[in-house]
Each structure stands twice: as C-alpha cells, then as structure tokens.
C-alpha positions as CSV (number, residue, x, y, z in Angstrom):
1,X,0.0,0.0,0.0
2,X,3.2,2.5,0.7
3,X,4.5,1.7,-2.4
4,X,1.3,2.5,-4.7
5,X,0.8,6.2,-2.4
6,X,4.5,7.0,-2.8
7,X,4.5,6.2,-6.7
8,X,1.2,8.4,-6.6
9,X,3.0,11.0,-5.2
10,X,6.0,10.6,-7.2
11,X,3.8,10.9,-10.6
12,X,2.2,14.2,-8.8
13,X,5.2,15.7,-8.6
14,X,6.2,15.2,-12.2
15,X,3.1,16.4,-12.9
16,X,3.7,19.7,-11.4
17,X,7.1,20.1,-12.3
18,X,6.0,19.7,-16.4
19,X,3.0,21.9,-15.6
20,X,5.9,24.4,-14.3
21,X,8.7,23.6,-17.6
22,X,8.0,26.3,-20.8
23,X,6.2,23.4,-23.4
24,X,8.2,23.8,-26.7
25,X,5.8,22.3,-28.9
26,X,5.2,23.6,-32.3
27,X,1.8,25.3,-31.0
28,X,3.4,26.7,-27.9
29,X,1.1,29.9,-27.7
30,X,-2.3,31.1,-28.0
31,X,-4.3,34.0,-27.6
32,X,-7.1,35.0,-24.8
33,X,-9.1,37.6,-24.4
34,X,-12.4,38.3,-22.5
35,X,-14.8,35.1,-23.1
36,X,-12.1,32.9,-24.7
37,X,-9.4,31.6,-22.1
38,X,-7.3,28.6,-23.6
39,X,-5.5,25.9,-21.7
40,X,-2.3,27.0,-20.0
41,X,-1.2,23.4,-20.2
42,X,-0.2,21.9,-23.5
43,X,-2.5,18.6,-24.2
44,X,0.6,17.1,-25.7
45,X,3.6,18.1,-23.2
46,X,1.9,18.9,-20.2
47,X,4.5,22.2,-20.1
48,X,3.5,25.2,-19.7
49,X,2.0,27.2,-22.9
50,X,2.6,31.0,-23.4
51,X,-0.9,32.6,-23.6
52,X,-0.8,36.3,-24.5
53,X,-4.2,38.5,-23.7
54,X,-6.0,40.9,-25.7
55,X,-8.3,43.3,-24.3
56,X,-11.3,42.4,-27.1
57,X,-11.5,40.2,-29.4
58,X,-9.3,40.2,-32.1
59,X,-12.0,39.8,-34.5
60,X,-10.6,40.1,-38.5
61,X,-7.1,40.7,-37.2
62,X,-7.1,37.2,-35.7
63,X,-4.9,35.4,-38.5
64,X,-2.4,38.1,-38.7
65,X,-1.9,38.0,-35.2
66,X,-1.7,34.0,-34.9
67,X,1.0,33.8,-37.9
68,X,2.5,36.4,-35.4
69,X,2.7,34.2,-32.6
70,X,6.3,32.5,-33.0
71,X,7.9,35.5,-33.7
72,X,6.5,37.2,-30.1
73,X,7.8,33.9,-28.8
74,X,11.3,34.3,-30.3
75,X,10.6,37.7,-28.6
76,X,10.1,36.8,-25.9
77,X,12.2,33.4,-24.8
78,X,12.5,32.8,-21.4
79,X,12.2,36.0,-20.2
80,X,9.5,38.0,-18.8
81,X,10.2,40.8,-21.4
82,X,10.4,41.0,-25.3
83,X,13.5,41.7,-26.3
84,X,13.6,42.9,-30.1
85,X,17.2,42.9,-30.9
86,X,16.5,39.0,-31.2
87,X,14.1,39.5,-34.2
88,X,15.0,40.0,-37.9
89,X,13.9,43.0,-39.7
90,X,11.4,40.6,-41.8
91,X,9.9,39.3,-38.9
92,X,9.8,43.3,-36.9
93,X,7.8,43.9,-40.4
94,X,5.4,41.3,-40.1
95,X,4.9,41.4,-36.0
96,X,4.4,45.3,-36.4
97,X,1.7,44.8,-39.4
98,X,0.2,42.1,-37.0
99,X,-0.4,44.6,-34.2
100,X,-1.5,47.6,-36.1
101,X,-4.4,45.5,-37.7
102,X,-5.4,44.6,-34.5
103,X,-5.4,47.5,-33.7
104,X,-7.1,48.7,-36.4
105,X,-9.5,46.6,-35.8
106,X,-10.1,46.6,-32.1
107,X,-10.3,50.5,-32.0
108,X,-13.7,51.7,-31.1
109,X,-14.9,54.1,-34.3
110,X,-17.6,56.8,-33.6
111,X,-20.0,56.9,-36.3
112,X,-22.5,59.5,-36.2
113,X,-26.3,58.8,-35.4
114,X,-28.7,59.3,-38.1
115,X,-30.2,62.4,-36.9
116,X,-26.5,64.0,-36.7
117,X,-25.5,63.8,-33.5
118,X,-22.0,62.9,-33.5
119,X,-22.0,61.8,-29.4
C-alpha cells in the first residue's frame, strides 16, 4: 500500500514540475481575451504554454496575429520581457503589421447617429 501512495505522489510531482517547464511544442502559444481563455497546459507536453491576452476580441485581425505568434515567442524566450534585438527586420515587419491590424481593428470608431449627433 506505501508503495502505490509513494509512486502516486512521485507521478504528482512530475506532474507539477511539467505543468511548471516552458512546453516547446510547435503550437506553444495562443491567444485570450475576455470570453475565450485557452488551456495554460499543453495537451501534448503537459509544459507550460505561453498565452498572451488581448483586451477584445481580435475579430478580423485574428490570423495576422496567430502567424505572429512565434515571432513574439522568439521575442520573448524565457524572459518575462520582449526583447527585439533578437528578431529580424522581416519578422519586426510582419509582427508590427500584426499589431497595427489589430489594432485597427479593435479600435472603437464613432460613427455618427442618423439624426447627426456625433456623441
């Protein structure tokens, strides 16, 4: 009976320690925002999975800003901030495209009401 609680324990452990490692499978990242929170945990590694949050919904600029996602990693790497000196010039171009369209896209627009009140 020991030995089944200790290997229990031991398998929780390892558990907690790969929930704790940086996963570095291919689809290491995702995105959240308000109504949409993906796993932390990768289903394949059990290692923890980057998971960057938008304020609102990324809407159209979704795809831009998933292709975008492994060059914020390579940003990013272990650290807690992006460093950009890491990143090509091709892939600065393409993550700062990536961010204006969603923000483009995510910016609240006033349009006037029909009577012409422009609140």
């Amino acid at each position: 009976m020991n030995g089944a609680r200790n290997l229990n324990s031991r398998i929780n452990r390892l558990e907690q320690t790969l929930g704790t490692l940086p996963c570095n499978c291919p689809d290491s990242a995702d995105l959240a925002w308000p109504g949409h929170q993906p796993n932390p945990h990768c289903a394949s590694c059990g290692g923890k999975r980057l998971i960057y949050p938008l304020a609102n919904h990324p809407r159209s600029a979704e795809p831009p800003i998933r292709q975008a996602l492994p060059i914020i990693e390579k940003a990013f790497g272990t650290d807690q901030r992006a460093d950009l000196s890491t990143l090509t010039n091709q892939e600065l171009r393409q993550l700062k495209t990536a961010l204006q369209t969603v923000e483009q896209a995510t910016t609240y627009k006033r349009t006037p009401i029909a009577d012409g009140d422009s609140r």
